[in-house]
ChimeraX commands (.cxc) that place a marker at each C-alpha (Angstrom):
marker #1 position -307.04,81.69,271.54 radius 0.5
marker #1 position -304.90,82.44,268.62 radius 0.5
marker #1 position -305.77,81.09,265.27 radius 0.5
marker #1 position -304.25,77.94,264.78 radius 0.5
marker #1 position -301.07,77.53,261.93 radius 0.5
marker #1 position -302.49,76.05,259.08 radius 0.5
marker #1 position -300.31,73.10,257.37 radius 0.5
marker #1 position -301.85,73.92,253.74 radius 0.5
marker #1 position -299.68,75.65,251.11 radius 0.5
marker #1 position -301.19,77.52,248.30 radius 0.5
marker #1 position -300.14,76.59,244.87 radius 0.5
marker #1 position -298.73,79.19,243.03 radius 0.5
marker #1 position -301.05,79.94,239.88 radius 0.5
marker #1 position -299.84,79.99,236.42 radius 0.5
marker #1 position -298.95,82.81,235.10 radius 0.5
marker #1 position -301.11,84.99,233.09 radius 0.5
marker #1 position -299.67,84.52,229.08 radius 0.5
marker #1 position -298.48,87.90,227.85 radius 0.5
marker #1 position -301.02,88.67,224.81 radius 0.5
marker #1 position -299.35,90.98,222.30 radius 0.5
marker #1 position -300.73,92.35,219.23 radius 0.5
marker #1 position -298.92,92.56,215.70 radius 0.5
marker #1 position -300.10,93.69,212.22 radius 0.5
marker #1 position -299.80,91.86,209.69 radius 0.5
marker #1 position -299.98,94.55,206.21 radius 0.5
marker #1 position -298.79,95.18,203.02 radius 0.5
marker #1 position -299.48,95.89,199.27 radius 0.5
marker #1 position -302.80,94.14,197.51 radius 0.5
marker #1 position -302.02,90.65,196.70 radius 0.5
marker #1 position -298.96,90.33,198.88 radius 0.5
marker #1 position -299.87,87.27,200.92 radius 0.5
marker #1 position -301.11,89.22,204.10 radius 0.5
marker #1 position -304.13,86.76,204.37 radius 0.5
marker #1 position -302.34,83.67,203.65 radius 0.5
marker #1 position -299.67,84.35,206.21 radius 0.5
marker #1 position -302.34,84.99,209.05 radius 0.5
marker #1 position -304.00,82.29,207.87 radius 0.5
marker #1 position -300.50,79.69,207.95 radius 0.5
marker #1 position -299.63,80.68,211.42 radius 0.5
marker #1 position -303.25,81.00,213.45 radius 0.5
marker #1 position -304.01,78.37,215.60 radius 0.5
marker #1 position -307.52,79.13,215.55 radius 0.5
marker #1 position -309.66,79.22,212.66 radius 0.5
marker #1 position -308.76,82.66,211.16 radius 0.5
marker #1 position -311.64,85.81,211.09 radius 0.5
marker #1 position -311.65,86.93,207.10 radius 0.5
marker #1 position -313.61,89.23,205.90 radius 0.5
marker #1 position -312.80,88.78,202.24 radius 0.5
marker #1 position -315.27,89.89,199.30 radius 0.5
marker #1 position -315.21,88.61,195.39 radius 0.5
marker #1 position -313.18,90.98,193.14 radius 0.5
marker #1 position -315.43,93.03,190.63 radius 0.5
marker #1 position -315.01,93.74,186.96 radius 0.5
marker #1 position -315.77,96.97,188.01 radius 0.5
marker #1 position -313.05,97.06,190.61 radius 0.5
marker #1 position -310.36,95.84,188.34 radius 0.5
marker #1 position -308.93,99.57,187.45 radius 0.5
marker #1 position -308.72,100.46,190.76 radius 0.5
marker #1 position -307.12,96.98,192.21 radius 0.5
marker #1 position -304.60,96.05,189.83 radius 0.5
marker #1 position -304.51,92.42,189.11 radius 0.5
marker #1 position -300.57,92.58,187.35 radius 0.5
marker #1 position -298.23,89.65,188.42 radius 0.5
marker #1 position -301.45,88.32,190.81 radius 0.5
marker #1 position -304.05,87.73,188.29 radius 0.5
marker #1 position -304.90,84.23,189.84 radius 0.5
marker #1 position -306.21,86.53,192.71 radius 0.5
marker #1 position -310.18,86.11,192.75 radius 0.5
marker #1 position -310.78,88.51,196.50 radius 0.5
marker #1 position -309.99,90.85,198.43 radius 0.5
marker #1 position -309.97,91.60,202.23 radius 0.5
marker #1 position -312.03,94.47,202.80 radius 0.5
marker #1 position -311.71,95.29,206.71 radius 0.5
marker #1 position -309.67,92.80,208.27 radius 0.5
marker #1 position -307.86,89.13,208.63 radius 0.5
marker #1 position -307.54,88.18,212.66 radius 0.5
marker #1 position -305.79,85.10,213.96 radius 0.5
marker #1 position -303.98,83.89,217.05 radius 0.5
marker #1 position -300.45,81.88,217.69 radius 0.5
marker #1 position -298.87,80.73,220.97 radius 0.5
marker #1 position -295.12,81.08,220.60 radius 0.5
marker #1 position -294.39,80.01,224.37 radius 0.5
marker #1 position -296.44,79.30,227.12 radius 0.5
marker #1 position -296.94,82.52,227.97 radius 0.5
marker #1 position -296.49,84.71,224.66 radius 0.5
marker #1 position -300.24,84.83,222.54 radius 0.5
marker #1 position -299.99,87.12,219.66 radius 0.5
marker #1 position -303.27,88.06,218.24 radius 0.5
marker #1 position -303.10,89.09,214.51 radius 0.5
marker #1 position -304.74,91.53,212.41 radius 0.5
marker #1 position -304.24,91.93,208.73 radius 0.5
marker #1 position -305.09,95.14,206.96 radius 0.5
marker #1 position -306.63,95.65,203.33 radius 0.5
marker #1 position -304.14,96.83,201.26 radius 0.5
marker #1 position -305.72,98.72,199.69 radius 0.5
marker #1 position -305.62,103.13,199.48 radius 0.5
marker #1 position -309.48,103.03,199.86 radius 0.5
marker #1 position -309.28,100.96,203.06 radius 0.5
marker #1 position -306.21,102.82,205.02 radius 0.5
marker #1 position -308.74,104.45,207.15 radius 0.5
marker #1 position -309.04,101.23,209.06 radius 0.5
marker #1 position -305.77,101.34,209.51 radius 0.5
marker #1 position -305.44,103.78,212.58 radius 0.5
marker #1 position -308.30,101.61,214.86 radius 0.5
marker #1 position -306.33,98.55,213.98 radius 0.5
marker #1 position -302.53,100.30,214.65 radius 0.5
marker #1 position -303.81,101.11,218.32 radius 0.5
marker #1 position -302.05,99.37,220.98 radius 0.5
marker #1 position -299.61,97.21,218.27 radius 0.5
marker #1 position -296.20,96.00,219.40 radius 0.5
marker #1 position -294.90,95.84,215.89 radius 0.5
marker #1 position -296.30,95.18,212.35 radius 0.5
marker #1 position -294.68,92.55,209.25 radius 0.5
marker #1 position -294.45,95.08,205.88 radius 0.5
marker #1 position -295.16,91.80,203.37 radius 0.5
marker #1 position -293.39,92.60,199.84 radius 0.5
marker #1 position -293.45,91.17,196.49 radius 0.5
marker #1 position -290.85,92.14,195.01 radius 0.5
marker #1 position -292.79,91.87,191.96 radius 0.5
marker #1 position -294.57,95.05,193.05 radius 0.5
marker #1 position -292.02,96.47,195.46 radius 0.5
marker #1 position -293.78,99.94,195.08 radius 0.5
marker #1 position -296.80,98.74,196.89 radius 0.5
marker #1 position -295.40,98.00,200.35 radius 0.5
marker #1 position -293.84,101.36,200.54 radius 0.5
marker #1 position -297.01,102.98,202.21 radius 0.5
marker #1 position -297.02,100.65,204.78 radius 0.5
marker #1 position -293.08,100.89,205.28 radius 0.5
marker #1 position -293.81,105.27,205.60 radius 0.5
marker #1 position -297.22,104.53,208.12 radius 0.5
marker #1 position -295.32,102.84,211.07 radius 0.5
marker #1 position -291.92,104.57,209.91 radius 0.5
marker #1 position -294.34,107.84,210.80 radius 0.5
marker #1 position -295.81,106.43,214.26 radius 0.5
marker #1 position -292.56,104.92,215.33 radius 0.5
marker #1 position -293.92,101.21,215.27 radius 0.5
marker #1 position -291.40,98.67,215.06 radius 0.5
marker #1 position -291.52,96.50,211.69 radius 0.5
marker #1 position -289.80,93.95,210.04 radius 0.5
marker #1 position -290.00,93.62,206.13 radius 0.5
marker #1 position -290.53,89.91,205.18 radius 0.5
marker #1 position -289.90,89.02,201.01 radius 0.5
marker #1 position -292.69,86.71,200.32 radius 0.5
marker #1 position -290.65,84.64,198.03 radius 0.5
marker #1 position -293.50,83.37,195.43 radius 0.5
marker #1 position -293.06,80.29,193.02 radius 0.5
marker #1 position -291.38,81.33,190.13 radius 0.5
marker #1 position -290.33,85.18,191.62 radius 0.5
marker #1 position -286.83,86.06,191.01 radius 0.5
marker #1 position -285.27,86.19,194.62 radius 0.5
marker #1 position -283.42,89.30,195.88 radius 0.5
marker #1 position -280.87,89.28,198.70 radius 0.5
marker #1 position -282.20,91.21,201.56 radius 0.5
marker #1 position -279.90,93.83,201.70 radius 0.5
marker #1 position -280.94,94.60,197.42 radius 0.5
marker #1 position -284.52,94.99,199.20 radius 0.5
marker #1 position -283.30,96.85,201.96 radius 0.5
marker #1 position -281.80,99.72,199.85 radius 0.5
marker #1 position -284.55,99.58,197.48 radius 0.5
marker #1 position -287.24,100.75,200.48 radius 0.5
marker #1 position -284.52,102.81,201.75 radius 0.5
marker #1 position -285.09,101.16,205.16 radius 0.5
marker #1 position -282.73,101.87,208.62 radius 0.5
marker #1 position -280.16,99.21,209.56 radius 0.5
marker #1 position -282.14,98.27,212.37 radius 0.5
marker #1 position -284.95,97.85,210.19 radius 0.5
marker #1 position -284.78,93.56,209.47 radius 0.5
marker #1 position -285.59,92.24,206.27 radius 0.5
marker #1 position -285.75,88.49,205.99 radius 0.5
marker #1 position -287.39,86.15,203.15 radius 0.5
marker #1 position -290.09,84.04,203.51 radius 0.5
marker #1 position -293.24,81.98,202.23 radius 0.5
marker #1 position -296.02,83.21,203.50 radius 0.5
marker #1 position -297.53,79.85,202.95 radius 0.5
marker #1 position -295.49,77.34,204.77 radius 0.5
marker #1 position -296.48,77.68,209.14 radius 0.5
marker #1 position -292.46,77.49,209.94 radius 0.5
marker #1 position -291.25,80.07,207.81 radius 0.5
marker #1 position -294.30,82.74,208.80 radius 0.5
marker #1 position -293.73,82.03,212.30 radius 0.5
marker #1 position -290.41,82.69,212.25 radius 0.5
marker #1 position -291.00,85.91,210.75 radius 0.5
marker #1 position -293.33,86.94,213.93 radius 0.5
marker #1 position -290.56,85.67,216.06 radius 0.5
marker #1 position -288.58,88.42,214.19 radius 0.5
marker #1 position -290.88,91.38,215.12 radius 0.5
marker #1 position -291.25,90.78,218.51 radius 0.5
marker #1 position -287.55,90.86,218.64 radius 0.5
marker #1 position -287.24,93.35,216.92 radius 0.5
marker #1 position -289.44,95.42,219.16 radius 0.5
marker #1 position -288.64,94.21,222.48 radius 0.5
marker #1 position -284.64,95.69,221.23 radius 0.5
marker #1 position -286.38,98.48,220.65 radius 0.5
marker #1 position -288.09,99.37,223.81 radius 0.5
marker #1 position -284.78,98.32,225.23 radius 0.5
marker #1 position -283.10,100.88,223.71 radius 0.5
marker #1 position -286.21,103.51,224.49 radius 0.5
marker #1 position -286.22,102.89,227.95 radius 0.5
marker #1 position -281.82,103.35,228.09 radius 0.5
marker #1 position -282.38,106.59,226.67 radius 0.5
marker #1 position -285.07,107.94,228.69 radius 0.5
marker #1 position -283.12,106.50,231.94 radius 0.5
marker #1 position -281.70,109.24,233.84 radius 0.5
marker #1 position -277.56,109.27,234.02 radius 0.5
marker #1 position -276.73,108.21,237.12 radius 0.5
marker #1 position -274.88,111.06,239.35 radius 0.5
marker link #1:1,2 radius 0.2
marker link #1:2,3 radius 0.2
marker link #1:3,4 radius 0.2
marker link #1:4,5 radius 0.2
marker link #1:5,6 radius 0.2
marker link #1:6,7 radius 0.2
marker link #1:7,8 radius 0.2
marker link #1:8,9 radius 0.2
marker link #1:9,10 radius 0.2
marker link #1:10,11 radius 0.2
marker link #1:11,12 radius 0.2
marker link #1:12,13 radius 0.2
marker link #1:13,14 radius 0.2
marker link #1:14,15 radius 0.2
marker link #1:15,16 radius 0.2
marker link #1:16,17 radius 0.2
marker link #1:17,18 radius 0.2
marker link #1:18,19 radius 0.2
marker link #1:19,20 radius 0.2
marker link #1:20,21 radius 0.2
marker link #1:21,22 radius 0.2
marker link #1:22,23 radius 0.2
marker link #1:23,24 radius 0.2
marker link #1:24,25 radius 0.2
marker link #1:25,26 radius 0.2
marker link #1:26,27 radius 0.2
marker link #1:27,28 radius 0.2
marker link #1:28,29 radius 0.2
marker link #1:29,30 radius 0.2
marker link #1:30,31 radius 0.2
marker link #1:31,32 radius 0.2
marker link #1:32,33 radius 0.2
marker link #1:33,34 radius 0.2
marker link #1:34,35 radius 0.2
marker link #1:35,36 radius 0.2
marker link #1:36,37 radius 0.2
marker link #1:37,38 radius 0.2
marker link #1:38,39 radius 0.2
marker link #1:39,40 radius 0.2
marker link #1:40,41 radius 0.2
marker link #1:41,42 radius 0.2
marker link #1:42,43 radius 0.2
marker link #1:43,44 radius 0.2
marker link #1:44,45 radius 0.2
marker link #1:45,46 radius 0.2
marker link #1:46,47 radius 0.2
marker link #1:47,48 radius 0.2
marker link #1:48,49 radius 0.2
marker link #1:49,50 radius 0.2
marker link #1:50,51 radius 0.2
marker link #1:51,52 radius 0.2
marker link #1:52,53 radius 0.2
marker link #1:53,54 radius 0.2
marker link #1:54,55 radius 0.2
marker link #1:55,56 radius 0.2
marker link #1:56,57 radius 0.2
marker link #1:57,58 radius 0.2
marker link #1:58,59 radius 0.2
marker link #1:59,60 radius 0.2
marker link #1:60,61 radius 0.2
marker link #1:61,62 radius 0.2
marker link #1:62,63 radius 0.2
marker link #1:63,64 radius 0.2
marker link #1:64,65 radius 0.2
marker link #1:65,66 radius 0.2
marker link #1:66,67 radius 0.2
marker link #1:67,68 radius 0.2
marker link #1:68,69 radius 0.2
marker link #1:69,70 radius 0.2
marker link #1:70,71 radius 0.2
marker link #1:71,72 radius 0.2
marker link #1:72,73 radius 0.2
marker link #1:73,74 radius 0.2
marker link #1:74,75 radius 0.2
marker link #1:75,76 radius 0.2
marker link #1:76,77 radius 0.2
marker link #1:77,78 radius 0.2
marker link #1:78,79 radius 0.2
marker link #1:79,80 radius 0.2
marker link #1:80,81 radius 0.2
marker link #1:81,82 radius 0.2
marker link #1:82,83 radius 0.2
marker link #1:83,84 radius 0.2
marker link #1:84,85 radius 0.2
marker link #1:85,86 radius 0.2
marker link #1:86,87 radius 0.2
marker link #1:87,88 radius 0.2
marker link #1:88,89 radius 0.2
marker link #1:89,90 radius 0.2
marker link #1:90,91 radius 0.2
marker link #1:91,92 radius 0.2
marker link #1:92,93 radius 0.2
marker link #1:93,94 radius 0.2
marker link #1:94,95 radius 0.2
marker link #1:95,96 radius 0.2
marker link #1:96,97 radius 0.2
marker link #1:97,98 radius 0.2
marker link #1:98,99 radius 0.2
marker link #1:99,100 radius 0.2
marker link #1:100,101 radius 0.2
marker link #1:101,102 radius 0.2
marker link #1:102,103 radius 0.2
marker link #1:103,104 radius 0.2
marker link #1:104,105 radius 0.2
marker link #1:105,106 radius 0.2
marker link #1:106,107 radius 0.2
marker link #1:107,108 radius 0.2
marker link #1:108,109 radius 0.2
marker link #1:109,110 radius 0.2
marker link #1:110,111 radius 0.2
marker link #1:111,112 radius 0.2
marker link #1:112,113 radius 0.2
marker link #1:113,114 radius 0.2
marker link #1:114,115 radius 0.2
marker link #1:115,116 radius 0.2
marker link #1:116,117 radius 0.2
marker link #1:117,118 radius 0.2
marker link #1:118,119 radius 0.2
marker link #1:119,120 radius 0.2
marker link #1:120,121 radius 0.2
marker link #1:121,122 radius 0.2
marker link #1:122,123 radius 0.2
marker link #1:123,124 radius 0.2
marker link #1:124,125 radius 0.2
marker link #1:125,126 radius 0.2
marker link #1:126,127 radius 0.2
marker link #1:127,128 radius 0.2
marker link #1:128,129 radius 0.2
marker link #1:129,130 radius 0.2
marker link #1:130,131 radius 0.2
marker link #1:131,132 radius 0.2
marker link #1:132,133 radius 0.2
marker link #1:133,134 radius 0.2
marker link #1:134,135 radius 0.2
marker link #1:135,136 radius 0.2
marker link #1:136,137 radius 0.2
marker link #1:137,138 radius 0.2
marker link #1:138,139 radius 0.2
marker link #1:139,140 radius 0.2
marker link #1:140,141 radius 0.2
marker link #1:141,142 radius 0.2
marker link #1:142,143 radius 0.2
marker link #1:143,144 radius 0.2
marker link #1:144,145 radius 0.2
marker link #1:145,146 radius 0.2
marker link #1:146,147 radius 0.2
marker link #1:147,148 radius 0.2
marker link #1:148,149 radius 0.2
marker link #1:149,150 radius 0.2
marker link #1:150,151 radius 0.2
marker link #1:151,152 radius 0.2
marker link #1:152,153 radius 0.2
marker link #1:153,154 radius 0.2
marker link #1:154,155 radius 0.2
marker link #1:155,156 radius 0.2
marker link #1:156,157 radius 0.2
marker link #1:157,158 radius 0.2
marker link #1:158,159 radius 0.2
marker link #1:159,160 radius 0.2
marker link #1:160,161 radius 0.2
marker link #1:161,162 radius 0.2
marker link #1:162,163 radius 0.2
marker link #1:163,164 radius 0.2
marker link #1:164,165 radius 0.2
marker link #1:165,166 radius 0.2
marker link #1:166,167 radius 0.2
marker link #1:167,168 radius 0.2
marker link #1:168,169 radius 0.2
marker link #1:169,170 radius 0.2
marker link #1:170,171 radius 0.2
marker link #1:171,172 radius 0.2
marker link #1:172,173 radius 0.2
marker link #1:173,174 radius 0.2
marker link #1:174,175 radius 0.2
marker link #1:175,176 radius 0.2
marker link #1:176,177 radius 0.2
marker link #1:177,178 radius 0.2
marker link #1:178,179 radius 0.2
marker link #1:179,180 radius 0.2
marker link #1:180,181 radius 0.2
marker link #1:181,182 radius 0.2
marker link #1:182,183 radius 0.2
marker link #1:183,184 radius 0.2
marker link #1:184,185 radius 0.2
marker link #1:185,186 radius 0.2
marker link #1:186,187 radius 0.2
marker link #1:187,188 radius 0.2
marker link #1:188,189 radius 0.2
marker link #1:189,190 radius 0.2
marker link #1:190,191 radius 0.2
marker link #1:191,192 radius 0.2
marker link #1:192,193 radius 0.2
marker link #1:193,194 radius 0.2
marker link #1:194,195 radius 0.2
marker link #1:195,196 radius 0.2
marker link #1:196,197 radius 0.2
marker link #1:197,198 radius 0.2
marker link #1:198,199 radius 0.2
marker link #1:199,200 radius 0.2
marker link #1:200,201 radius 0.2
marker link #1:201,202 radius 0.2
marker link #1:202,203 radius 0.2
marker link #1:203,204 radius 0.2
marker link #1:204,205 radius 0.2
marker link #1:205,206 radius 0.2
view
């Protein structure tokens, strides 16, 4: 006797959200933490420790001297853009002591944010040569500080001596909105990228 039709239709499941991963780095004092922190939907992982007197040679304090800590491993936070887009991120210490985190934390990244004050321009230009080196995709986002004389992206732009494709865009690192948007930017950014990648491996057609 055959098995009998059944009526029943499954319901399709949801789809599985695309998690992506983006780093979030930058000179000392450039707003990496507060920008994770803006933007994460969850309460954001910091592993922050008190700045020293004894420390204060080595982690220059000029133009942020209300700073009182410094991350020493890692900020990590998460923020749905869409329904099914989670982007987990991890900030890295800025600081030259610290970059040896930096190669765990790069592994399996779809893009990074390069945060610059321009007050300190110089700072943000080891970041800007790391993923330049490893061919990640990175946007450079002008945290645009009370009181900071603003800059016009493209005066940035030449100033890192950035690509065209490279996008530079201002922000405030502080207001959810504005850092968001800047994420939006990266991902962008590298999914025009990988577009590009995948043209150019593409065989020609015959």
């Amino acid at each position: 006797m055959p098995f009998a039709r059944s009526d029943r239709r499954r319901k399709p499941s949801a789809a599985e959200p695309v998690a992506l991963k983006l780093l979030v780095a930058g000179g000392f004092g450039a707003g990496k933490t507060t920008l994770v922190g803006a933007v994460s939907e969850i309460r954001p992982l910091r592993t922050e420790e008190a700045l020293s007197e004894l420390g204060r040679p080595v982690d220059s304090t000029t133009h942020v001297e209300g700073k009182r800590t410094t991350t020493v491993a890692m900020d990590f936070g998460r923020i749905t853009l869409h329904d099914n887009l989670v982007l987990y991120l991890f900030g890295t210490p800025g600081q030259d002591r610290f970059w040896f985190l930096w190669d765990e934390l790069a592994q399996g990244a779809l893009g990074a944010v390069v945060l610059a004050d321009t007050r300190r321009l110089e700072d943000c230009f080891a970041a800007v040569d790391y993923f330049e080196r490893r061919g990640i995709p990175f946007a450079v986002a002008v945290n645009c500080f009370d009181g900071v004389q603003l800059h016009e992206p493209e005066t940035v732009r030449e100033a890192l001596d950035l690509d065209r494709e490279v996008p530079v865009v201002l922000c405030d690192a502080r207001e959810r909105d504005s850092a968001k948007q800047v994420l939006i930017t990266v991902v962008e950014h590298a999914a025009r990228m990988a577009a590009d990648r995948k043209e150019t491996a593409a065989p020609a057609a015959t």
